[in-house]
N, C-alpha and C positions, 0 to 999 in steps of 0.2 A: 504493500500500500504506500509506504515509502517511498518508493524508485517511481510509481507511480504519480503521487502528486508532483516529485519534483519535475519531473517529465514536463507535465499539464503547466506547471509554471514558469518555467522553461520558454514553453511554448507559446504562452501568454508576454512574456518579454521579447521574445522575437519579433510574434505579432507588431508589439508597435513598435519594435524599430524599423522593419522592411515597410509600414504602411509610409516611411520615408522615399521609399521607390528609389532602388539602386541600379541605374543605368547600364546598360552596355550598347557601346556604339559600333556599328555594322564598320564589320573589314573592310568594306568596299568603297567605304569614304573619299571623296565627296561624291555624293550621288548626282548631285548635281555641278558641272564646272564653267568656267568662264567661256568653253566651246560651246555648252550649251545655246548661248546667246549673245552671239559677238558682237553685235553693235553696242552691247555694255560693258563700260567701264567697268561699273561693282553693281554686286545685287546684295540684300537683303529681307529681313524681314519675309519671310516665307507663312504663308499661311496657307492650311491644309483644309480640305472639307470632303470627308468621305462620303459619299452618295451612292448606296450600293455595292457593287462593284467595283466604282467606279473611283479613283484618288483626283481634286482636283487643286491647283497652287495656285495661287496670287502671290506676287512678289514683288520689293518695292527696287528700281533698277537705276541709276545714273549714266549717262551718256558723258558725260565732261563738257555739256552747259551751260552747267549749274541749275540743271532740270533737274526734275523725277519723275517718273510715272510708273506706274503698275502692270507688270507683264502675267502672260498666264499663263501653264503645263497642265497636263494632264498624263496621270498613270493608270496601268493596272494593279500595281501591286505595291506602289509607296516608293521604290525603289531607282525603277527605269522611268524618267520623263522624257515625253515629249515637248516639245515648245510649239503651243497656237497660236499665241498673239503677243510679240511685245508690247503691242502699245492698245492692249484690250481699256485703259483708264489714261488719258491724255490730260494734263493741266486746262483749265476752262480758257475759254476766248475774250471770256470775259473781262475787261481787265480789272472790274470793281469787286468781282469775285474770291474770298477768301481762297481757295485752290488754283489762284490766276498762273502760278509759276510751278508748283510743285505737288504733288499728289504719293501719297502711298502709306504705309500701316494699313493696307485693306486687312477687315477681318469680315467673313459673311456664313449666315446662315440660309439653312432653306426652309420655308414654309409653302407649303405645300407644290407647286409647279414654279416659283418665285424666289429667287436670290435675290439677300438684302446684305448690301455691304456698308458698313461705316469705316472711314478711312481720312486722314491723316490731309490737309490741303495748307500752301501756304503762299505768301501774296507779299506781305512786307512784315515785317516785327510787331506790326501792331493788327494785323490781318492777317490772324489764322487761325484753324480750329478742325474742327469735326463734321463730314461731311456725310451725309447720306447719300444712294443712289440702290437701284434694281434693276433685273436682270433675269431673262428667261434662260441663256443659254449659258451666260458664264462669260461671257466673249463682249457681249456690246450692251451698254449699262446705260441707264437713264438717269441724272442726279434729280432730286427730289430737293426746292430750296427749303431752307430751315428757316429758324425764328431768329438767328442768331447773326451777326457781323458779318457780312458777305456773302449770305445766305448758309453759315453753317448751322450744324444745329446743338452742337457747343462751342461756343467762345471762351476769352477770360472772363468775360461781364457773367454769362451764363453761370459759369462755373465757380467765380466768386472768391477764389481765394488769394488773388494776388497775386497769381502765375505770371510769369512771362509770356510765355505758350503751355498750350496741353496738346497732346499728339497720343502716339499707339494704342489706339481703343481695343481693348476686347470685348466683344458682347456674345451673351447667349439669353438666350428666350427662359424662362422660368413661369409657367405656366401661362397666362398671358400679361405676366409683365415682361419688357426689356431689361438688363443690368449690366453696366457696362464699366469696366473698370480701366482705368489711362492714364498718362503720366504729364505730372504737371513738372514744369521748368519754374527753379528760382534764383534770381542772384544772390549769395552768399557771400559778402566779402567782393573775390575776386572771381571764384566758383561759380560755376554752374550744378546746381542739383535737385534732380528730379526726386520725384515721391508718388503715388502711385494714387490715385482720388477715383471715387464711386458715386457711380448717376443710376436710379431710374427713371422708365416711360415706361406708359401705356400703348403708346402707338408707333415709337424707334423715330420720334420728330421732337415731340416735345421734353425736354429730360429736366429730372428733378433730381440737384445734388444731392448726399445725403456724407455729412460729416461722419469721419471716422478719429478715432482717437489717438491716433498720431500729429505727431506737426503741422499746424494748418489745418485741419480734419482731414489727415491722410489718412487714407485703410491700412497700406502697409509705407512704413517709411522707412529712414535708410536706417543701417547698423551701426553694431557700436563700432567704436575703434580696432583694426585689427581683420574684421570678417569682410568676406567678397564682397561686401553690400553696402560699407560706410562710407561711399559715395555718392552713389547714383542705386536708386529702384526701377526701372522702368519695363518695358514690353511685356505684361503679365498675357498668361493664356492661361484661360481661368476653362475650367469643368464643372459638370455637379454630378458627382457618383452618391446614388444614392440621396442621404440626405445631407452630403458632404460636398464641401463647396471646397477644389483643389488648385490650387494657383503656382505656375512656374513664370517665373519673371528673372529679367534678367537684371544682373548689378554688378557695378564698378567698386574696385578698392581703388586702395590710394595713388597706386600707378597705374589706374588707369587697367587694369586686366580683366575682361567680360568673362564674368562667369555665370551660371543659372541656380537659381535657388527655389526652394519650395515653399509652400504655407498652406493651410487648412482651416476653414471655417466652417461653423453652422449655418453663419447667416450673411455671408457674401461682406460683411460689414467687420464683424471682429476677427481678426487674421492670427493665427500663432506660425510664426518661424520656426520648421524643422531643420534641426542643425543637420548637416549631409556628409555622406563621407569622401568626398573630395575635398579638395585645398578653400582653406579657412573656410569650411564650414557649406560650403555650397554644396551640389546633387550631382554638378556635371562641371568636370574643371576647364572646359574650351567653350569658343563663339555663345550663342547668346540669341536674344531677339525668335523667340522659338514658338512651335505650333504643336497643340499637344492634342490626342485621341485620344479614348478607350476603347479599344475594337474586343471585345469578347472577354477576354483575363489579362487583356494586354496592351500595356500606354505604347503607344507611336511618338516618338517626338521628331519633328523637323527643326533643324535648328540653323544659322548662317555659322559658318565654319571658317577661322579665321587663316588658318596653314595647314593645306594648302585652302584657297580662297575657293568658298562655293557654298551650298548648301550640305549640311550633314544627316543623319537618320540614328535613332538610338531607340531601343525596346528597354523595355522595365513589365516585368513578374507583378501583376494584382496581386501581393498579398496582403490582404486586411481581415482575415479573420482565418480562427484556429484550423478551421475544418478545412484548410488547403496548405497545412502545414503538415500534412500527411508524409511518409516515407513512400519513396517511386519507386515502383515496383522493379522499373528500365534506367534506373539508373543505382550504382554501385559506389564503394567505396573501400579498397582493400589496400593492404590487409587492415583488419581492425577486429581488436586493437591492432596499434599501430607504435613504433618508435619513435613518429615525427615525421618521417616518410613516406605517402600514400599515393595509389593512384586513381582515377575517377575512370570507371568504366559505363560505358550507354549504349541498349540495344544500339542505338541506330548511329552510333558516332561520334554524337551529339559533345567534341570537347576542344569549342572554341567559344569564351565567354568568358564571364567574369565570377573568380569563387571568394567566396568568403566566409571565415570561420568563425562565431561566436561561444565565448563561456560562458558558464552559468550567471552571470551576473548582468548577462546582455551586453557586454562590453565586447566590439569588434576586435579581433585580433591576431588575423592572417588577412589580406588583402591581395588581387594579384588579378592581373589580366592575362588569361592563355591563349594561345593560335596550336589546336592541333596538338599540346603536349597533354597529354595526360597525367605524367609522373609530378609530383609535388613535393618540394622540400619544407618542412618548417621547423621551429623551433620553440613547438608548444610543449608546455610543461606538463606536466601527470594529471592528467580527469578527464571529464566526460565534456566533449564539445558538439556546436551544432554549424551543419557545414549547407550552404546555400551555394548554389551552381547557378546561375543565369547564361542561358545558351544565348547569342548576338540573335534570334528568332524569337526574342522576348519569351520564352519554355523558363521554370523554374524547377529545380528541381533541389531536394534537402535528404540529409543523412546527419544520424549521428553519428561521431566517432569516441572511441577511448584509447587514449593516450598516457601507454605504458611509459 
């Protein structure tokens, strides 16, 4: 009964530390590269929308204008893109138009036969915001004017808190409200730093801030000293699994290095920081500006990827609760016990991915990215540990071991 409970509790420490969601990024990086679309200079900012079968991207791209505009791909499988339209979202013509010169942070949903994208437009420093626009195919988009300064339909005035500019909107539908979470710009000193602020609407035109209890009534703000994030908050791609509300956003340290970090809410409004097991504290220690799914047991992230320069792909294991903290039947671990020397066996192969060891105390303590090795050296000490496998196909798979 013994070995029993400690098991069960065990298991229950696991539980929340992997509802952290530990990444593994696809071999085949970059999935996407600057061949893909040579008339740009840089891209970023990729946003993903599964629609069946079907994988589609909006991306935000530079030419060396001093433009932007929004290009678009399409996949079958998340991986291979094609490219249909660089310039499916063009800067308006307008020249009184908030989006007169630059356009992009597209993020969109579908409701029913109807793409609605909110997206990023900008004119001068004091002309710019958040724009609305729809779409039947994905390719050629109708803008919808707002309530707001150049016809966006968030401004600063809108928005209220003193910003400079607000830009990368995410939004998703929650029943039939909008909620849409995006990064406001401040001067500090000499600094620039963003913080990350929360709108709803009933109808994705009219938006109703709604304070958060950070800085300014940010939702989430930046970090302390030290963490990936005590600079800059911005690009969130927010989810709601379940009755949880899941946010990766990306943020700057002190030099300036983009990393991606996680948070969780009940209520879209109060956010708690999971610390991550990459560098200072962040989920994923490269690029940044990311698009994130749940496709079945398993997050998709697309993220811009800084070396080599392009778009990136990374899977993460759903685990959030005990009953999928099972032992796999197809997956092995020998010998065990073990002297500190082990190697991971899988029906099907399965051993290029990301392993990692826990003790009983839930405390990480092997780490280690494999291509194709199965054998494993470490240097853990005498007890019972818990070992988590993430195949680059987002598969997860756990064993315990004892270490003689």
């Amino acid at each position: 009964m013994k070995k029993i409970l400690i098991a069960a509790a065990f298991m229950l420490i696991c539980t929340n530390i992997f509802a952290q969601l530990n990444w593994v990024k696809y071999s085949g990086n970059p999935i996407v590269d600057s061949t893909k679309d040579i008339s740009a200079t840089s891209s970023y900012a990729p946003y993903v929308l599964i629609d069946g079968s079907a994988y589609h991207m909006w991306y935000t791209r530079k030419t060396g204008t001093g433009r932007e505009n929004i290009g678009y791909m399409t996949s079958t499988n998340g991986i291979s893109w094609i490219l249909v339209d660089s310039l499916v979202m063009m800067p308006s013509t307008v020249s009184t138009r908030f989006d007169f010169k630059k356009v992009g942070h597209g993020t969109v949903i579908k409701e029913g036969d109807t793409l609605k994208m909110w997206y990023w437009g900008g004119n001068t420093s004091s002309i710019a915001g958040i724009g609305f626009a729809w779409s039947l195919s994905g390719q050629n988009w109708t803008r919808v004017d707002g309530p707001g300064i150049g016809k966006s339909v968030i401004d600063q005035t809108i928005d209220g808190s003193g910003a400079l500019a607000i830009a990368t909107p995410c939004v998703i539908k929650d029943g039939s409200t909008y909620k849409m979470w995006y990064a406001r710009a401040y001067l500090v000193g000499s600094k620039v730093i963003y913080r990350i602020g929360y709108a709803t609407s009933s109808n994705g035109l009219n938006w109703t801030v709604v304070s958060g209890s950070g800085a300014i009534g940010s939702v989430i703000d930046i970090g302390a000293s030290g963490k990936f994030d005590e600079s800059m908050v911005f690009f969130p791609s927010v989810i709601k699994n379940g009755s949880q509300y899941q946010m990766w956003y990306a943020g700057y340290d002190s030099l300036a290095a983009l990393r991606e970090g996680y948070a969780t809410s009940s209520d879209g409004i109060s956010w708690t920081k999971v610390i991550g097991n990459s560098a200072k504290g962040s989920c994923l220690d490269s690029g940044g500006t990311s698009s994130v799914s749940l496709v079945g047991s398993v997050y998709k992230m697309w993220y811009s990827s800084l070396s080599p320069a392009g778009f990136a792909y990374a899977t993460s294991g759903n685990i959030t609760g005990m009953s999928q903290l099972k032992v796999s039947n197809v997956f092995n671990v020998y010998p065990n016990p073990s002297k500190g020397s082990f190697n991971l066996e899988s029906e099907r192969g399965e051993t290029t991915g990301r392993i990692q060891v826990y003790n009983l105390t839930g405390q990480e303590v092997f780490n280690k990215t494999i291509i194709d090795n199965p054998n494993i050296e470490s240097n853990l000490q005498k007890g019972l540990y818990f070992i988590v496998f993430t195949h680059e196909n987002g598969t997860v798979f756990n064993r315990k071991i004892i270490i003689e």
